[in-house]
Phi, psi and omega in degrees: 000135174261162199232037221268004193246022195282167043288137189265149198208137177233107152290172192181107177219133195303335185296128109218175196303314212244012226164103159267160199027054167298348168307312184278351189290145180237153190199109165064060160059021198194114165307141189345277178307358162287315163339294192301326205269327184290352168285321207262056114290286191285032187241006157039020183245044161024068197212138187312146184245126194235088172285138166260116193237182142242023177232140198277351183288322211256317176325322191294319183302321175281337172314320186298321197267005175117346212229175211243134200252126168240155202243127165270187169282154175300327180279003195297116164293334186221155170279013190253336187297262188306338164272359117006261155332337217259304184324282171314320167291337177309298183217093204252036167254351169065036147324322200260133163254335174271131182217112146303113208235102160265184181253171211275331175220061164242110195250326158271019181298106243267186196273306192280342196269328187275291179318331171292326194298317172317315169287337167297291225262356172273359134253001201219142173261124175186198178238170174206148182185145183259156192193139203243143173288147200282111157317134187328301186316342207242342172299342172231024163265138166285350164281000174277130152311114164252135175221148174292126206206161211226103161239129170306308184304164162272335126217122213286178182232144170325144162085340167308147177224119163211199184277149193265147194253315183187181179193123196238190174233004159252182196308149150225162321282180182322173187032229189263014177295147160312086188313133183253139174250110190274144195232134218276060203220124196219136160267135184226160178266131180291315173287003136303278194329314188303305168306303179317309193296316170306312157330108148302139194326162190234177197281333212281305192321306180299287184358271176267014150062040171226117177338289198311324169297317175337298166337271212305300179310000188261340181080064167227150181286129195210095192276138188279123168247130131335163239118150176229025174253180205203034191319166188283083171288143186252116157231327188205188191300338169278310171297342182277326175309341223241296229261319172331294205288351184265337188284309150336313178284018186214000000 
């Protein structure tokens, strides 16, 4: 299948909280942020790779590996913000219609998890993004994301699609229904993005201090993949420890 209206989109920004210059952190001899653009390499859907950054360190890295760095502003609040920005300077002839949008620390997302994503939205004008089932453990932690989704089967299956409802950072929904652990990797239709970004925070979005609700409350469409990975996000000295020991088993 071609991908020729394609792009792969990486935020990246050296600041963070919890992890400092975690971009820059080296594992297994390659910095963080090399991982993610040699994943989205290996998803092979030969389509430009864009890191968006505010550091000139991470351009260079992406340069190294072949692929294209571009430096946004420092103040960008969200990575749909800065990989935007990244876009438009990229291409301000709106060639690219399609966007693949991974996150800057997420290092393992897989080769078959980018292509669905690609396909849901190379048919569909929508956002697309996948969530996996929630361990007994992730349910009541807020930092796992949970989202509520509209499937025809009543229980859906890996590779299943169906519509996102909501998305909380508490169990949803109620009772013995399955918990969806939402995984922050997005397809977007460019002229979604084109929208979204012109929108203001919206209240649900402050409220639980999640993007994606903006989406839903403007009444855009935001279709849900089943899935059965479960990449690794680098937040903290236990997740790097974690992904070191995945690199390892193989």
């Amino acid at each position: 299948m071609s991908y020729k209206n394609f792009a792969i989109l990486i935020p990246s920004r050296i600041g963070s909280t919890r992890l400092k210059n975690k971009a820059l952190i080296e594992i297994d001899k390659k910095p963080l942020i090399e991982h993610v653009i040699r994943g989205a390499i290996k998803s092979n859907l030969k389509v430009p790779i864009i890191v968006a950054t505010d550091t000139q360190d991470i351009v260079n890295i992406a340069e190294r590996c072949g692929q294209i760095g571009i430096l946004t502003r420092k103040d960008h609040k969200s990575g749909s913000d800065r990989i935007y920005e990244a876009l438009e300077k990229f291409d301000p002839q709106k060639k690219i219609k399609k966007i693949i949008h991974l996150q800057g620390d997420l290092p393992n997302v897989s080769k078959k998890l980018i292509v669905s994503l690609a396909d849901i939205i190379k048919r569909n004008r929508c956002i697309a993004t996948p969530v996996v089932q929630a361990d007994k453990n992730e349910i009541l932690d807020e930092n796992i994301v949970k989202c509520a989704a509209s499937f025809k089967n009543p229980k859906p299956k890996i590779g299943e699609i169906g519509n996102a409802l909501y998305f909380s950072r508490c169990p949803i929904p109620w009772g013995d229904s399955i918990k969806w652990h939402h995984l922050g990797i997005y397809g977007w239709d460019r002229s979604i993005i084109e929208k979204y970004i012109k929108l203001k925070p919206s209240n649900l979005e402050m409220s639980e201090k999640l993007e994606q609700l903006r989406a839903l409350e403007a009444g855009i469409n935001i279709k849900i993949l089943i899935t059965n990975e479960k990449p690794i996000g680098i937040d903290t000295i236990s997740d790097l420890k974690k992904f070191k020991k995945s690199i390892n088993a193989y």
